[in-house]
N, C-alpha and C positions, 0 to 999 in steps of 0.2 A: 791603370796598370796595377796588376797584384805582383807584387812580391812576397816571396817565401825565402827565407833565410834558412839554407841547413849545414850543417859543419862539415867538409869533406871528407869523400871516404867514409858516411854513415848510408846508413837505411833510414829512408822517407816514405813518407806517405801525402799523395795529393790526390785530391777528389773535386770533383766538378759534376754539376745537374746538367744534363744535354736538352735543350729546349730549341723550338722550331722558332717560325718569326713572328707567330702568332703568343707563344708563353709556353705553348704544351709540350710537357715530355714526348724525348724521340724512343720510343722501346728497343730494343736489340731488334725483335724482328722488321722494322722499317730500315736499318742501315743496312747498308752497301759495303761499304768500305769502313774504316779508319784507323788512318796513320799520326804517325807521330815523329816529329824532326825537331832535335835536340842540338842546339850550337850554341859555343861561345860569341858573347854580343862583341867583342872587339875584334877576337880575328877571323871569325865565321867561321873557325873548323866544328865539324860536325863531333858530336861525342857520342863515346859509344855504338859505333854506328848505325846511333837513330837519323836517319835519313829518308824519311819517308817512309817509316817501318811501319809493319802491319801488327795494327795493337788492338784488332777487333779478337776477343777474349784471348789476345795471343801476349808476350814478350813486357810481360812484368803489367798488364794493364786488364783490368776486367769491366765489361758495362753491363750494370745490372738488367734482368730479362726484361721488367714493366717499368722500375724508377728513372731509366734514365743517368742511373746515376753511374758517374765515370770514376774509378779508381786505378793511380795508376802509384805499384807500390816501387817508390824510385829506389835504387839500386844503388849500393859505392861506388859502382863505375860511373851511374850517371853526375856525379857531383863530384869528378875530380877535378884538381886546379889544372888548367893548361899552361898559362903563361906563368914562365916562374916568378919569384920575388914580389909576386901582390899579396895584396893583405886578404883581399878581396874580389871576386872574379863574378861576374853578371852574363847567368846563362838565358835564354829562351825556346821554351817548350811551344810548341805548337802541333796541336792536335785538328787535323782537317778530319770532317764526319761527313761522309756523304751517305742521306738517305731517302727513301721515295724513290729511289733510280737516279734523280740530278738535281735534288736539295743539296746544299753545304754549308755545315758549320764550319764558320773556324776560330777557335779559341784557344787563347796563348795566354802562360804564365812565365812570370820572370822567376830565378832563381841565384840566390843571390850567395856563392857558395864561400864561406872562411874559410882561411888558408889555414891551420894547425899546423905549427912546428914539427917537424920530424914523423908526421905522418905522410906514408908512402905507401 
């Protein structure tokens, strides 16, 4: 499981290599789809209304044309604290890639957001 630690309320950045079940990069031109579904790991609400959102070159996320490579540049909204009075709040990203027509990735990072005093 990866974690990424970011402070809330900042701008992020996460990157991932998209690869098939063989090793090889998936290029833009083989996907179909992909979304991206952002929640809190305690009480499942969804954040920012990433809920299945479409993050093929769209809504803060880009995949390179030939690498493969996935960038998705996180947003203050995505790293706010939900539940009050933690120190600490444990989000999970999951990006589903569907390519070929009915190939699918699915890969998820944890995010692990600080609570900052008096930021709102």
């Amino acid at each position: 499981m990866s974690v990424n630690t970011i402070t809330e309320r900042t701008s992020s950045k996460y990157t991932a290599t998209l690869k098939d079940t063989a090793g090889a990069v998936v290029p833009l031109s083989s996907i179909v789809t992909a979304e991206l579904t952002l929640k809190n790991i305690d009480t499942d609400a969804v954040i920012n209304g990433r809920n299945a959102q479409n993050v093929k070159n769209a809504n803060n996320v880009t995949i390179h044309a030939t690498s493969g490579l996935l960038t998705w540049s996180i947003q203050p909204a995505d790293n706010i604290i939900v539940t009050a009075g933690v120190e600490h709040e444990l989000h999970r990203a999951v990006f589903v890639i569907v390519y070929d027509t009915d190939q699918k990735i699915v890969h998820e990072t944890y995010i692990l957001v600080d609570n900052v005093s008096g930021v709102t």
